[in-house]
C-alpha positions, 0 to 999 in steps of 0.5 A: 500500500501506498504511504499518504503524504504527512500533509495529506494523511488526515484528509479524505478522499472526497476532499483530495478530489475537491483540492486536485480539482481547485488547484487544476482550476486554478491552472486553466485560469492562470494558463488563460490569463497569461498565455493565450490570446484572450488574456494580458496580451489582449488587455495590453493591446486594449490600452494601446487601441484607447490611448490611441483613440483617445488622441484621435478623440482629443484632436477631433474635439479641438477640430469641432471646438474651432469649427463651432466658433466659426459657426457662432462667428459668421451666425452672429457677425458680419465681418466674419461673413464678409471676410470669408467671402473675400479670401473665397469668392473674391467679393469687392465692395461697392465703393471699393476699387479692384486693381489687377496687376498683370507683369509685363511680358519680359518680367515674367519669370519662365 
């Protein structure tokens, strides 16, 4: 007959079971966090997806925040509304003067 290990020798059988089954638990869950692909290489993978979803969302807010003033800027004023016209659609006032310089022939540059 087998000698019981000192630890163990007061322990039924029922609850070796019970302990061998924890303990195997115990190692499919570890195995599970550490090296299959579901576990910590997919938690660190996680983090870097959101920090760099965070940025691109930081970058999108400044982006809104701006267009957001230009559309309270030309709501509520005229000169933003004229100024954009200007650099756009080349508006001239009524009682301004549009000058147009063409370069003579032999200043332009080939």
């Amino acid at each position: 007959m087998a000698k019981a290990s000192p630890q163990l020798s007061g322990v039924s059988t029922g609850t070796r079971l019970l302990l061998t089954g924890l303990v195997l638990v115990l190692l499919l869950l570890q195995w599970r966090l550490w090296i299959s692909d579901e576990g910590w290489p997919e938690v660190l993978r996680l983090r870097s997806t959101v920090a760099g979803q965070v940025a691109d969302n930081q970058q999108r807010a400044e982006r809104n925040a701006r267009l957001q003033a230009e559309v309270t800027d030309l709501k509520g004023g005229f000169a933003a509304l004229e100024e954009r016209a200007r650099a756009d659609l080349g508006m001239v006032g009524e009682d301004e003067s549009f000058y147009l310089f063409i370069p003579a022939e032999d200043e332009v540059s080939p």
